[in-house]
C-alpha positions as CSV (number, residue, x, y, z in Angstrom):
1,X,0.0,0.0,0.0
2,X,1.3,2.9,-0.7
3,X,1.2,6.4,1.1
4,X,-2.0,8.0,-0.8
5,X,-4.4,5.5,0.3
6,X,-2.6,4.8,3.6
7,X,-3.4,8.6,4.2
8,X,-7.1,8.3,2.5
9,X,-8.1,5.4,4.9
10,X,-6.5,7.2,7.7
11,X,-8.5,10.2,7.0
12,X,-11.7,8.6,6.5
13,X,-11.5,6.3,9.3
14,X,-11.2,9.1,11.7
15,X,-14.2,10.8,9.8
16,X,-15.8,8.1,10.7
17,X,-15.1,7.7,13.9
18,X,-16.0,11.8,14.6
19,X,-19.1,11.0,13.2
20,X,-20.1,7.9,15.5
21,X,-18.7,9.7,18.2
22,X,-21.3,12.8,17.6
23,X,-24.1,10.4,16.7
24,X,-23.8,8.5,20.4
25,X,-22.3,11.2,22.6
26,X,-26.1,12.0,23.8
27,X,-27.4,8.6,24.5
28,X,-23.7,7.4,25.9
29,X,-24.1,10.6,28.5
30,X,-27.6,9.4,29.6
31,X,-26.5,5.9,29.6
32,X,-23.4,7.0,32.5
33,X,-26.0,9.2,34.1
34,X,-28.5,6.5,34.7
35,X,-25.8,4.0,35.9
36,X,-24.6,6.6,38.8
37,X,-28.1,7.4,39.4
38,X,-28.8,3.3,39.8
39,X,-25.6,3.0,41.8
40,X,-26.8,6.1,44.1
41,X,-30.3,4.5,44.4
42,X,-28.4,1.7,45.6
43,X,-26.5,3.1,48.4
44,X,-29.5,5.0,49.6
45,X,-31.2,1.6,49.9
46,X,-29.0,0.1,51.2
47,X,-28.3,2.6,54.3
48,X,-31.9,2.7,54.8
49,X,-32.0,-0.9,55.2
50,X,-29.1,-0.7,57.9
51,X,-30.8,2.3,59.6
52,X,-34.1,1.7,59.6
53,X,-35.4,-0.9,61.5
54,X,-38.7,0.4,62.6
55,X,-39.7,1.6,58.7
56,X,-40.9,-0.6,56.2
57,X,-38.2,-1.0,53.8
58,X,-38.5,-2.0,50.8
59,X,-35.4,-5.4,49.6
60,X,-32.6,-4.2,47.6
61,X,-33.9,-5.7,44.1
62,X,-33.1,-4.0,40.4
63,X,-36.5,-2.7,40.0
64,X,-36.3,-0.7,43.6
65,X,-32.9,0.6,43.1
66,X,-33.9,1.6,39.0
67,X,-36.9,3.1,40.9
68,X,-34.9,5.2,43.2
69,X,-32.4,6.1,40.6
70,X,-35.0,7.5,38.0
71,X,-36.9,9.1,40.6
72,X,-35.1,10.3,43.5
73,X,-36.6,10.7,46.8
74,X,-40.1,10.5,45.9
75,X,-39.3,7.6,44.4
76,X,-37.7,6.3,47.8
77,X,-41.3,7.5,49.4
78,X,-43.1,5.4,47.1
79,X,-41.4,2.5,47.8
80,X,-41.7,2.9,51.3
81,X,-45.1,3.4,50.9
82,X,-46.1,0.4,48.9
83,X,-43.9,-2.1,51.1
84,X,-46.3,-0.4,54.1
85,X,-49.9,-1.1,52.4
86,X,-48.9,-4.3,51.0
């Protein structure tokens, strides 16, 4: 191969790669978010279930700690709330 098309694969790999890069820089940036919001709802779980014995907590599962990490606090409170009626 010689230099030319060295230097045209070159440049249009890394075209390439600018252009994935713009395409999936949203949905890569919501996909980090959502795994530290998971990973946050996860500690908050988890303290509750090692402070709070007299509350009904709800397990550590997936779904709860999704729940808490999409929602937040309210989403904690409706946890809570649902482990207390059922």
């Amino acid at each position: 191969m010689d230099v030319f098309s060295q230097t045209v694969t070159v440049v249009f790999g890394l075209a390439v790669l600018a252009a994935a890069a713009r395409l999936f820089k949203g949905p890569f940036r919501w996909a980090v978010r959502m795994a530290l919001n998971t990973a946050l709802g996860f500690v908050a779980l988890a303290a509750l279930n090692i402070f709070a014995s007299g509350f009904p907590v709800p397990g550590i599962t997936l779904f709860n700690t999704l729940t808490v990490g999409v929602l937040g606090l309210p989403g904690l409170a409706v946890l809570m709330l649902v482990r207390y009626i059922f």
